[in-house]
N, C-alpha and C positions, 0 to 999 in steps of 0.2 A: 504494500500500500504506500505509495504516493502522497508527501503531505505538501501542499503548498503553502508559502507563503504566512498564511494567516488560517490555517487550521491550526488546532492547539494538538501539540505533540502531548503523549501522555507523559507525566511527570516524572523526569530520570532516565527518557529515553532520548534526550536531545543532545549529538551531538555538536557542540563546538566550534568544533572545526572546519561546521561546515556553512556558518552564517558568515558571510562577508557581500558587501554591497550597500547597496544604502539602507539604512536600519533608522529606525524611531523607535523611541525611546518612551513608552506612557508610561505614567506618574498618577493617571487618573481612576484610581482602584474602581469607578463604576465602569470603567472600558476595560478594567483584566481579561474578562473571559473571551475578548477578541482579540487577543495576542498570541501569538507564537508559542511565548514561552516568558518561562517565571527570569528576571535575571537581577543579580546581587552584586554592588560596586565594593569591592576590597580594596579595602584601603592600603593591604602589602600586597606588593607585586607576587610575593613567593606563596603563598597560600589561591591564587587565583586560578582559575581553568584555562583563562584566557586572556592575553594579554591583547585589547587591543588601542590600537592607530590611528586616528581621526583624519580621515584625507579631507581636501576640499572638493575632489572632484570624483563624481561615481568611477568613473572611468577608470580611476586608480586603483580602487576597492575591489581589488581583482583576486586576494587572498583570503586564507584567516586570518581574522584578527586586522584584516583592513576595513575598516568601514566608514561611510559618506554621513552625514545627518539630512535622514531627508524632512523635506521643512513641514510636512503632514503626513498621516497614513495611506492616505491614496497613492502617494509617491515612493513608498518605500519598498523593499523589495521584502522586511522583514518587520514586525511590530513586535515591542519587546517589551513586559513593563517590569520595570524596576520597583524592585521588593525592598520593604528596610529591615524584612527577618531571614539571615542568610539559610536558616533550615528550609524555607520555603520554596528557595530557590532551584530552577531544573541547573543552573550553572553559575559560577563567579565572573567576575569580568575586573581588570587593572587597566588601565590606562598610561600607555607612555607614551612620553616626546622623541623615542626612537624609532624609525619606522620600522629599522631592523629588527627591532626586541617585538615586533607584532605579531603575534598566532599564540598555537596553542603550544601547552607544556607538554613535555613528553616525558612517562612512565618511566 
């Protein structure tokens, strides 16, 4: 089965690695259940699932862990809402100013 976009993966079964493109970001717990997927901002890099990159441009966001902010959900390739109780979350996410340090971690 096939999930696109904005069907909601069952929780723990989302890989990572494999969201990159333009992504939004809801904040708006009455729009959760139209999201992708649960995701939790860490505050360490080394405890995260996933480190990603913030391009400016889609076109860039061609990896993991590269991803575009698209400016609504209509435009996004992926809808994501950020949780503030990391148990809830399908995944972690860190953020750096490296583009090179951007994707996932490896086992």
């Amino acid at each position: 089965m096939a999930l696109g976009p904005f069907a909601r993966a069952p929780q723990g079964s989302v890989d990572p690695c494999k969201i990159y493109g333009s992504v939004y970001l809801e904040t708006d717990p009455a729009r959760r259940g139209g999201c992708f997927a649960l995701v939790y901002v860490e505050p360490d890099p080394a405890f995260a699932d996933l480190l990603v990159f913030k391009e400016s441009n889609k076109l860039f966001a061609d990896k993991a862990g590269l991803w575009a902010e698209a400016p609504n959900r209509d435009f996004a390739d992926y809808a994501l809402f950020v949780t503030p109780t990391r148990g809830l979350a399908d995944f972690t996410i860190n953020y750096t100013t490296v583009r090179s340090f951007a994707g996932c971690k490896t086992n």
